[in-house]
C-alpha positions as CSV (number, residue, x, y, z in Angstrom):
1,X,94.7,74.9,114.5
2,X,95.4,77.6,111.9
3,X,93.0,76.0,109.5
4,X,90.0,77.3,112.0
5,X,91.7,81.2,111.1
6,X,91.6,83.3,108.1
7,X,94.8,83.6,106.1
8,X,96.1,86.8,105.5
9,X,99.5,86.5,103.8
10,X,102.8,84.6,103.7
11,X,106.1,85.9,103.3
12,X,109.8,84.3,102.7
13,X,112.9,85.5,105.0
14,X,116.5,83.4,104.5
15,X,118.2,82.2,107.8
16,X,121.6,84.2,107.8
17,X,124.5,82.8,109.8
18,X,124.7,85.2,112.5
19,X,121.2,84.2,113.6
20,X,122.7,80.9,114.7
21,X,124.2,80.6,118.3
22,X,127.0,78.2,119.7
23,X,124.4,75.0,120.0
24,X,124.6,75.4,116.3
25,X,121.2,76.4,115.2
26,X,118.7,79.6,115.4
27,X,118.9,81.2,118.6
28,X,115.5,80.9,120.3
29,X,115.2,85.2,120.6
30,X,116.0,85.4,116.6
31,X,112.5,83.5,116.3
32,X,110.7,86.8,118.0
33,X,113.0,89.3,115.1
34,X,111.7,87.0,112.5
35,X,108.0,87.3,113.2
36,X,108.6,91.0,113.8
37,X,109.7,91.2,110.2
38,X,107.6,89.0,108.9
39,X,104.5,90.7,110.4
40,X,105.5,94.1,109.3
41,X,106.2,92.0,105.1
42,X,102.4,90.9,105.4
43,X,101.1,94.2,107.2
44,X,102.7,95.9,104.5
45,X,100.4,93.7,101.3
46,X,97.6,94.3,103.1
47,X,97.9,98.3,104.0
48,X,98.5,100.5,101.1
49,X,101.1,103.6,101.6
50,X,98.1,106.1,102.5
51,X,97.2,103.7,105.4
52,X,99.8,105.0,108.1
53,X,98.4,102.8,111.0
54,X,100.5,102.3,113.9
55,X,99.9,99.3,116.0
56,X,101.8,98.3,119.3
57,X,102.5,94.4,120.1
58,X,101.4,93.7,123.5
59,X,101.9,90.3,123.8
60,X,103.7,87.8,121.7
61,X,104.6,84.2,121.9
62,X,106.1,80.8,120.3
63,X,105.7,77.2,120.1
64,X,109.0,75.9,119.4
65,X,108.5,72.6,117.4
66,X,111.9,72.0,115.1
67,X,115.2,74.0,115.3
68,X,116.3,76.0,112.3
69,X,119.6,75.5,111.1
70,X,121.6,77.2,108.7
71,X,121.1,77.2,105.7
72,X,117.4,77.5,105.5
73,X,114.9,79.7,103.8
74,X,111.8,80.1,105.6
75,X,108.3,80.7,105.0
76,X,105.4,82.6,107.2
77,X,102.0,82.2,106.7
78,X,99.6,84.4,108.6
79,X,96.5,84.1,109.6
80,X,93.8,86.5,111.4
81,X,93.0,84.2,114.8
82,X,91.0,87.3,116.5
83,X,89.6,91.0,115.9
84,X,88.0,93.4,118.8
85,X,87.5,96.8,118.8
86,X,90.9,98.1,118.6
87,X,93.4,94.9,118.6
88,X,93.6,91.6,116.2
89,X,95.8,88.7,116.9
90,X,97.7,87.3,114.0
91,X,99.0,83.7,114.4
92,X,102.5,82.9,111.9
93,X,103.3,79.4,110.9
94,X,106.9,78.9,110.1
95,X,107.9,76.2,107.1
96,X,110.7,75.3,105.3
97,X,110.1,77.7,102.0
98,X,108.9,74.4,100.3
99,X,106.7,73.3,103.5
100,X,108.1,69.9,104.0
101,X,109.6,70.6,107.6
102,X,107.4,72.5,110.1
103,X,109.3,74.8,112.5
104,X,107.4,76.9,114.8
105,X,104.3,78.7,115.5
106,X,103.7,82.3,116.9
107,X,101.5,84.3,118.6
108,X,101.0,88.5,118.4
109,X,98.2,90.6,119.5
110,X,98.3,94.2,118.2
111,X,96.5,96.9,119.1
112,X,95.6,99.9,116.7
113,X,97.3,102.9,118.3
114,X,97.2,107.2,118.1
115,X,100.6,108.4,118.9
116,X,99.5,112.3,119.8
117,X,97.0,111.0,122.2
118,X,99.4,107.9,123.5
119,X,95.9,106.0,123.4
120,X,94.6,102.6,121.7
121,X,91.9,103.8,119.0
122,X,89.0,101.7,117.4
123,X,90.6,99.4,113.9
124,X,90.3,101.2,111.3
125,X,87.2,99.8,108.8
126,X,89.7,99.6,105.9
127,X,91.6,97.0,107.9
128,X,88.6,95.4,109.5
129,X,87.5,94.7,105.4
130,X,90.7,93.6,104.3
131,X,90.5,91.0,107.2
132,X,87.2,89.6,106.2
């Protein structure tokens, strides 16, 4: 239950047509490109522009509940489920924008990540305060 998790952020992305497939609603893979963006929307209020963290997803999933049709407008609300040493896991909630219809939940562990050295490195303490 999300309510056990801090929240984080929330963030509103429209449905567009050409996320729908031939059943006639949101393909199930379009889920997975909407928590991408949405992750990186929420990522983005909580790290300023002289925070340049990289993080690598390295494992992600979804609890389909409703399908999406066309035309919706849909809100995510993260929430900080976990934080180690150098990965968090964010769980997303997916709404209707005016919460009446409850869509989907997601899953994404991140780790904190040093391109040069192609290593994981320890969160940064500017992030671990922001998530407290």
């Amino acid at each position: 239950m999300t309510e056990d998790y801090k929240f984080i952020g929330e963030c509103i992305i429209p449905v567009r047509w050409c996320d729908m497939d031939a059943y006639g609603h949101v393909n199930n893979s379009k889920y997975f490109d909407y928590f991408s963006e949405a992750r990186i929307l929420v990522l983005k209020q909580i790290m300023s522009e002289k925070h340049n963290i990289l993080y690598m997803l390295v494992d992600t999933r979804c609890n389909f509940k409703k399908e999406i049709r066309y035309p919706e407008t849909l809100k995510f609300k993260h929430y900080l489920k976990e934080i180690g040493r150098s990965s968090f896991t964010l769980v997303v909630d997916i709404y209707s924008q005016d919460e009446s219809t409850y869509y989907a939940q997601g899953e994404a562990k991140l780790v904190c990540f040093d391109p040069e050295r192609r290593k994981a490195i320890r969160i940064p303490d500017f992030l671990i305060e922001q998530f407290k």
